[in-house]
Every structure is written in C-alpha cells, then in structure tokens.
C-alpha positions in Angstrom: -28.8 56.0 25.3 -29.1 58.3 28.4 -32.7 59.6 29.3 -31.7 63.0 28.6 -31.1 61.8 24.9 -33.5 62.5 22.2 -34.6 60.3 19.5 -34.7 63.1 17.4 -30.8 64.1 18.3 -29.6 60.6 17.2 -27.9 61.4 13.4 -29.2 59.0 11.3 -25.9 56.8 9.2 -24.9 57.7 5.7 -25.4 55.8 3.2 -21.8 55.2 2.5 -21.5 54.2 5.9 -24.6 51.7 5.9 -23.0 50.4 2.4 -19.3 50.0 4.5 -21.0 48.3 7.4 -22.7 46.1 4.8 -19.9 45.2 3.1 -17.6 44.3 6.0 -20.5 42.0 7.5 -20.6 40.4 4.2 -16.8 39.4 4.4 -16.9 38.2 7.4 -19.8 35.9 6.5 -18.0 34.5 2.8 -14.8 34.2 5.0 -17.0 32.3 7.5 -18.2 30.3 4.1 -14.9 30.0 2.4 -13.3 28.4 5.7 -16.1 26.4 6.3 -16.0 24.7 2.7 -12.1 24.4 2.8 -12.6 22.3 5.6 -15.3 20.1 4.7 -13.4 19.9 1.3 -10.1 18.2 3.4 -12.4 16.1 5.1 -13.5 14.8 2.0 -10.0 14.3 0.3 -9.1 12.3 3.3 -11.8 10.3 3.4 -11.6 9.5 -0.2 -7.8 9.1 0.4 -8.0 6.7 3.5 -10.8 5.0 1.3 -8.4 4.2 -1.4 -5.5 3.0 0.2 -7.3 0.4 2.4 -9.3 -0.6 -0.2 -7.1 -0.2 -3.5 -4.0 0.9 -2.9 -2.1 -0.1 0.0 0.9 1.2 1.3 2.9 -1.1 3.4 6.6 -0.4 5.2 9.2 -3.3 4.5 10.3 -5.2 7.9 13.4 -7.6 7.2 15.9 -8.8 4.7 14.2 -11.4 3.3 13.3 -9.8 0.0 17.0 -7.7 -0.4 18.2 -6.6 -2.5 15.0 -6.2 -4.4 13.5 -4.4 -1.3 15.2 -3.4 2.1 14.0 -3.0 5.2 12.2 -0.1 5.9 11.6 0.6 2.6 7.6 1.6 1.6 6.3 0.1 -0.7 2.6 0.7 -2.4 0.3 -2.6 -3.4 -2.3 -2.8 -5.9 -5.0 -5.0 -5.3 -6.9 -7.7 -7.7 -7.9 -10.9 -7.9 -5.2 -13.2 -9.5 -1.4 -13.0 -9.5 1.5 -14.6 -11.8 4.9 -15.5 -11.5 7.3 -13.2 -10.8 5.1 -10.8 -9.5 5.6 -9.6 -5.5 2.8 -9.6 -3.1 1.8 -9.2 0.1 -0.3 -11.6 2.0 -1.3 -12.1 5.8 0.3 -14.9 7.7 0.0 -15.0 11.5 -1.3 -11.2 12.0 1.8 -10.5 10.3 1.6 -9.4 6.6 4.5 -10.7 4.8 6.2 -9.4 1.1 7.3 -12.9 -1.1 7.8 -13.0 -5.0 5.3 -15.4 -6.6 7.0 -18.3 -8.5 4.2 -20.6 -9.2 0.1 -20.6 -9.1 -2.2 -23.2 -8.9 -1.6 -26.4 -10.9 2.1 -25.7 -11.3 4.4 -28.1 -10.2 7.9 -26.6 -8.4 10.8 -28.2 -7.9 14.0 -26.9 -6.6 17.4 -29.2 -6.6 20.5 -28.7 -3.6 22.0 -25.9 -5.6 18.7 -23.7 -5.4 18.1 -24.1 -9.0 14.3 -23.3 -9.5 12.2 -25.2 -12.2 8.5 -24.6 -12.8 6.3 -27.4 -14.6 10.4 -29.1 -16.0 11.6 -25.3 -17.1 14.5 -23.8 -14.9 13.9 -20.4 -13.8 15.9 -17.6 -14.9 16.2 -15.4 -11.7 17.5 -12.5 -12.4 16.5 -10.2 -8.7 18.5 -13.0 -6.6 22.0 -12.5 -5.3 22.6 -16.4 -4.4 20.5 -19.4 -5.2 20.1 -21.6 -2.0 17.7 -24.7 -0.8 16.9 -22.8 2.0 14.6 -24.2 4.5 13.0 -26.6 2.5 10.9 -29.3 4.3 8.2 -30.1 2.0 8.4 -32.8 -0.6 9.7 -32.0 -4.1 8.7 -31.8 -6.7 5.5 -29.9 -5.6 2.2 -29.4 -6.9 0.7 -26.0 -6.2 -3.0 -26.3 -4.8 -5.7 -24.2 -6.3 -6.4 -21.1 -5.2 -3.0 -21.0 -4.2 1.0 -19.8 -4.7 3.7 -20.9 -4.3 5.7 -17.7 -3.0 9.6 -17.2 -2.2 11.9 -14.7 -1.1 14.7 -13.3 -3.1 17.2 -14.1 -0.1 16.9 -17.8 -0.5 19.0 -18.7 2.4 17.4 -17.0 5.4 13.5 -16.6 3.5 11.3 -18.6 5.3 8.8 -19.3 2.5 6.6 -21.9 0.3 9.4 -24.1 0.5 8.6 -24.9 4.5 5.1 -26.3 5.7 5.2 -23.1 7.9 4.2 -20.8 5.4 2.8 -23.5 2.6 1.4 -22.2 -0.6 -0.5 -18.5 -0.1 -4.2 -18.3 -0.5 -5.6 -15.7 -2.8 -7.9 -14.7 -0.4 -5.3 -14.0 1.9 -2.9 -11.7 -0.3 -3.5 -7.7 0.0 -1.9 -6.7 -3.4 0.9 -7.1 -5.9 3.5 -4.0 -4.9 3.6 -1.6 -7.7 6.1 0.5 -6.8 8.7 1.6 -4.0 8.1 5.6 -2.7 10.4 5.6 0.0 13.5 6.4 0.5 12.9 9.1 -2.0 16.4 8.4 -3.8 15.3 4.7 -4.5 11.6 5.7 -5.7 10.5 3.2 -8.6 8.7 1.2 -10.2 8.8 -2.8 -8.8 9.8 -5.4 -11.1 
C-alpha cells in the first residue's frame, strides 16, 4: 500500500470472492490431507507386507537343479511356515548360510533305507515316487538302514543323482528349528504358476 493510499479507498471483497478464496484454500489443505494419508496408508501396507513374508510367508528364488523337474532354477517359490512337516512335503531349511529346497521323506523315529537301485523304503514300505525322473543311490555315505533323530528329517532331492542330501553326513537329517517353511506354491515364471505337490 503506497502512502498516498487510503484505507477508506481499499474496496472491501465480495462475498462470493471471500467464499472462492475459502474454498480453493480448503482444497489445497484436503489435497494436502488426502496425499498425506495415501502415503502413510502405503507405508502401512508395506510394513504389514514385509511383516508377513519374513515372518509367515516366505518367498524364496530356486538356485540349482537339484529339485528338477519338480522346481527349476530360478523359479520362485513361496513357503509357509509351521512347526512340524511330513513326508512328501518340500521345505526349505538353512545349511551353511545357504537356504536349501529338499522334499521330506522321513521324520523323527522313521527308519530309511535305500538299496543300489535307489529304491526308497520308509519303516519296510517302498516308496512310490512319483516327482522323480530316475531313482539313483546318489551320494550316500551314511549307514543304511537309518534311523531318523528326533526333531529331525530326513530330506532328499528329486534329482537323486547329483542331490547332495540326508543320504550324506554333509547335510545329515534337518532340524526343525532350522527349516523356514514348507513351499506352497510356485509364482514365477508366470506360465508355470501353481500350486506345489
């Protein structure tokens, strides 16, 4: 305002110019609001989200052939955690700061033996094993037949040949405590998304 200007000059606003001033300060202040809340919304989705799959749901990339062709490499797979596992079921357990992907053929108190042509029997009953290409002894140096441990499982791949498993001292029987989580299902590549048997 110059010092020539009047108070009294000044006009004073409308009212349907206070109301439009009003009304565009009030959009800018809910859009302020809405973005605000969007983005406290994704921060809570992907904390929740993060939460669940460490904790619950784990989702894991396949490295290696040693569970083909039930899984390939570079397939990902998702795990579901609990507390106890049976045969036939395929987990993923830590060994060595690595986190390997076996199929569980016997739990604690079972006794496993396998004879030169790869023939699996649990407790005197041959296994009928339908997710393998070719039966194999495999790198077997641990004395058959074999009592599983408890707390423990006896785990092998479905490539019996190369799958360095239960069968060698290397590996030995997994530990519950050291299994991540039975894999549930495969969602990636998307052309070979299912379910895992």
């Amino acid at each position: 305002m110059s010092k020539n200007t009047r108070l009294e000059d000044l006009e004073a606003p409308t009212i349907s110019q206070i109301r439009s001033e009003l009304q565009k300060e009030q959009k800018k202040s809910n859009h302020g609001r809405v973005i605000r809340t969007t983005v406290f919304s994704m921060l809570v989705v992907a904390a929740a989200s993060a939460l669940i799959a460490i904790l619950l749901l784990p989702v894991l990339q396949i490295s290696g052939t040693s569970m083909s062709d039930t899984l390939q490499d570079g397939d990902v797979v998702v795990a579901l955690k609990g507390s106890s596992y049976k045969a036939g079921d395929i987990i993923a357990f830590y060994y060595n700061n690595n986190i390997l992907v076996k199929r569980v053929i016997a739990t604690a108190g079972d006794w496993v033996n396998i004879d030169e042509e790869g023939n699996v029997y649990v407790n005197d009953e041959k296994l009928i094993e339908p997710y393998i290409d070719q039966k194999a002894l495999g790198e077997c140096n641990i004395s058959l037949p074999y009592q599983v441990p408890d707390g423990r499982n006896f785990v092998m791949g479905d490539q019996r040949d190369t799958s360095i498993d239960s069968r060698n001292t290397a590996v030995g029987c997994v530990s519950n405590d050291l299994v991540i989580g039975k894999l549930m299902a495969r969602i990636w590549p998307l052309s070979e998304a299912s379910l895992l048997q």
